[in-house]
N, C-alpha and C positions, 0 to 999 in steps of 0.2 A: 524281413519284417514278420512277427508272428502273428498269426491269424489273427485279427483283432473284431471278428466281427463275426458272432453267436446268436443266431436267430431268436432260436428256442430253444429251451433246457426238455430232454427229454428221457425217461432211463432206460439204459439197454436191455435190460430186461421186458420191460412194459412192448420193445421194438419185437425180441424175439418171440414173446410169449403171445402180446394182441395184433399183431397183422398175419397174412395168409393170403393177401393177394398176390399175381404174378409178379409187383411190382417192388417186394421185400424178397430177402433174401429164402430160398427154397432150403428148408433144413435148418436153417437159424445157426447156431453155434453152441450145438450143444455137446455129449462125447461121446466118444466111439469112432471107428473108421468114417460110418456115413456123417455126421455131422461136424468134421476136424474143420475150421473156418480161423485160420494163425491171423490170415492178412485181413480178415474185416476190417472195417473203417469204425474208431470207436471214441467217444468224447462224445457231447451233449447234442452236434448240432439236427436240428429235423429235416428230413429227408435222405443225409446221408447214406443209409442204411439200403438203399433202392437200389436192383440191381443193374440199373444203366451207370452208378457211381465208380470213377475209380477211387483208388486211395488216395485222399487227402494230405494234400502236402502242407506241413507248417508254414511254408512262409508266404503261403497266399490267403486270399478272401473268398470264401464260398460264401455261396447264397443261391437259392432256388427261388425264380420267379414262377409267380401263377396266378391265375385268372380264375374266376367261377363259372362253370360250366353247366345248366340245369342245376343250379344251386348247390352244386360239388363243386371246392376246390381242384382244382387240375395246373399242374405243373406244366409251366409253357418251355421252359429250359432251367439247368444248372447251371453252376460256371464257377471254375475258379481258377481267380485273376491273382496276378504277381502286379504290383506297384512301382516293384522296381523298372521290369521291363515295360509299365503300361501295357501290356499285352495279356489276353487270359493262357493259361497252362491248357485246358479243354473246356470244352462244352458237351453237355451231356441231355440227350430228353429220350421219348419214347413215340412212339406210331402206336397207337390202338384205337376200338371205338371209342374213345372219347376225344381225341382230336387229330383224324385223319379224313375229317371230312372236309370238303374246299367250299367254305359258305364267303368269303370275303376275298377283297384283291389286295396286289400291295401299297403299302403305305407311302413308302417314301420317304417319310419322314426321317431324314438321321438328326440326332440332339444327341444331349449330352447325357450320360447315366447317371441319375437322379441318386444313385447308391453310390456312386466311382466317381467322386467332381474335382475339380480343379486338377491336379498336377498327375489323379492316377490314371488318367484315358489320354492318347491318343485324342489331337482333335480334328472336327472334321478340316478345317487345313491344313494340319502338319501331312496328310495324307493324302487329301481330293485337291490340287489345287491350282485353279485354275489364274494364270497370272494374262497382264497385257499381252504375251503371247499365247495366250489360250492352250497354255501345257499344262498335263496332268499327269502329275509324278505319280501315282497309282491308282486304281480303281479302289473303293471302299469297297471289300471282299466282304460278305456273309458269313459268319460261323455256322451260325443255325440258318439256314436259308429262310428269307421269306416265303419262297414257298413250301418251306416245312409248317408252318405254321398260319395256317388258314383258314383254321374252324374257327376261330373270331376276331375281330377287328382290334382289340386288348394286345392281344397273344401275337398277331403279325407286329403292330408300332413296338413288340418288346425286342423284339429280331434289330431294330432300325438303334438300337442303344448302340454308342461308340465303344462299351464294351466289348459289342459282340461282334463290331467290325477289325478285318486286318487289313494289313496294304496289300493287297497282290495286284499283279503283274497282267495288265487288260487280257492280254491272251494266253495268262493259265486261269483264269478266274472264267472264262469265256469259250475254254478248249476240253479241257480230259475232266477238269476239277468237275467243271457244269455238267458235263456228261455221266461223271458217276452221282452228282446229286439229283441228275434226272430217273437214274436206277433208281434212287427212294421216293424220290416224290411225285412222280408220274402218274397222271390223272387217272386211278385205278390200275394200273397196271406197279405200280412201283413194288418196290421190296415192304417199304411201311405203307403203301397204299392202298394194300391189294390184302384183303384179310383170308382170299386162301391162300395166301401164302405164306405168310406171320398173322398170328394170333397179335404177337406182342415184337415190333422190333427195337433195339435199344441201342440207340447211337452215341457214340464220343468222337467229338471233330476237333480238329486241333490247327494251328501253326507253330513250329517249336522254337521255343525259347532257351533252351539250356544254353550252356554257355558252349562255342563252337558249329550251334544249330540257327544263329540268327545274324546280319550285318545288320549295320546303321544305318540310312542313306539318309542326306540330308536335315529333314527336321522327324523324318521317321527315326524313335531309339531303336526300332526293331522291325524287323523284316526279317520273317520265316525264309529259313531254306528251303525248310521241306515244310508240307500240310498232310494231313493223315485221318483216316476215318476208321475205328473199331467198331465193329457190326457184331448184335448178337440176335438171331431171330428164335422165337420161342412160336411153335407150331403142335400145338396138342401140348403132349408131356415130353420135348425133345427141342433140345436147344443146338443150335448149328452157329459156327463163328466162322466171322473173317475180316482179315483188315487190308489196309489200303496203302500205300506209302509213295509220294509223288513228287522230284523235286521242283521247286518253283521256280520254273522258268518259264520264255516265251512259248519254246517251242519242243512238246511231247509226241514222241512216235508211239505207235501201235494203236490200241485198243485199253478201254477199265482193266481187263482181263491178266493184261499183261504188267499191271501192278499189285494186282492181289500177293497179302503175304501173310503168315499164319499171325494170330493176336501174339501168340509166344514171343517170335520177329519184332514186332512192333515194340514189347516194353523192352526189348533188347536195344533197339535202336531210340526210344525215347527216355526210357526211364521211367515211365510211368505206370504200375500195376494197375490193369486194366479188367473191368467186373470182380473186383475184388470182394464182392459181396456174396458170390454164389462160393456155398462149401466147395473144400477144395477139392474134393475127386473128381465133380463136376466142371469147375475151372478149370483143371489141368487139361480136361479133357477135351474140353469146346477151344483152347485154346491153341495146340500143341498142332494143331493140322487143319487144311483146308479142303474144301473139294468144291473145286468151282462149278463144278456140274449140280450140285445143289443150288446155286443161286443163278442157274442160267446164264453160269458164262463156260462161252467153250471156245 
């Protein structure tokens, strides 16, 4: 299905030339060795252009949720969703001061996504459900975790959308997954928590859907093998990457540490070109290698 749904018309131009925050792309796409930017993400739609975005696939739905913030718009997450598998491709947001702060709990609430209805989500039965024997065929997994989003009571009920939930497995949703989402969101200390540690961090979470990366079970069409998280942190003027790859099952040995694997890795094994918004000497660069001692795993 081709993308059928166009926020806002915007021109590329107007993206390159009027923004300048850390949250557009550094260098724009203009020419010469320093600004060569092939894979930017390009067509109308607004926010796009941000560099927690990957590239945009045709046959899904993007769209950027967001809330008002001190009377600033502030993006609570991205997403974009495939129809066919009912499942999203990724989720993308950011940690900075404007929404790394813990003012609100969670919601709870799961429903149905007000943008994604009838036949394209996942519903909460085909997934949570609880019969006369009190079994439950998976837990409703987070993309964007509720507790990534908790600087306002808006921005968590958007985390509880069935868009943003997957089926996982009570004890990977509960064992290594929980544990490296507690690296970001950890009450000051986390990687997006902790502003000396990232200025700016920029997360893409996922369950994969390609074809060979997902089974069926039951009334779920889709159920990730693997889940995966691409990390970019921006600290002064120096951006550091790293990604995540974990398969989904009950039972994970080791430590976070011992799934780290470079971004490069990761679009190798997804297919997904990942920060495709930063020029490219920059990308190749933040992407191609890890060093886990930068992010405090050893």
């Amino acid at each position: 299905m081709k993308r059928a749904r166009i926020l806002f018309g915007i021109l590329l131009a107007a993206i390159i030339t009027g923004c300048s925050s850390d949250d557009t792309n550094p260098g724009g796409s203009g020419t010469g060795p320093d600004y060569t930017n092939i894979n930017a993400n390009i067509g109308g739609e607004r926010y796009a252009y941000r560099i927690e975005m990957p590239r945009l696939n045709d046959d899904d739905y993007f769209l950027s949720r967001t809330t008002m913030v001190n009377d600033k718009e502030n993006i609570t997450y991205s997403i974009s969703f495939n129809s066919e598998r009912q499942h999203s491709r990724w989720v993308a947001f950011t940690f900075n001061n404007s929404n790394r702060a813990k003012k609100v709990g969670r919601s709870d609430n799961f429903r149905a996504d007000p943008d994604f209805l009838g036949e394209y989500t996942m519903t909460n039965g085909q997934i949570y459900d609880k019969g006369s024997n009190k079994n439950i065929r998976y837990q409703r997994g987070h993309l964007v975790a509720s507790y990534d989003r908790v600087y306002s009571r808006e921005a968590n009920e958007q985390t509880f959308y069935m868009s943003n939930i997957s089926p996982m497995i009570d004890k990977f949703n509960t064992g290594l997954w929980n544990d490296l989402e507690y690296k970001i969101n950890k009450d000051g200390e986390g990687w997006g928590c902790n502003p000396n540690f990232a200025d700016t961090l920029y997360v893409v979470k996922g369950g994969t859907i390609a074809e060979g990366q997902y089974t069926s079970k039951g009334t779920c069409p889709t159920v990730p093998k693997y889940y995966f998280m691409a990390l970019l942190r921006l600290k002064g003027n120096n951006y550091y990457g790293i990604a995540f790859w974990m398969e989904h099952k009950s039972s994970l040995s080791g430590t976070v540490a011992d799934y780290a694997i470079s971004i490069a890795e990761l679009e190798e094994r997804t297919g997904i070109d990942f920060f495709c918004n930063l020029k490219d000497n920059l990308e190749d660069a933040v992407e191609s290698t890890i060093d886990k001692k930068s992010w405090n795993l050893y």
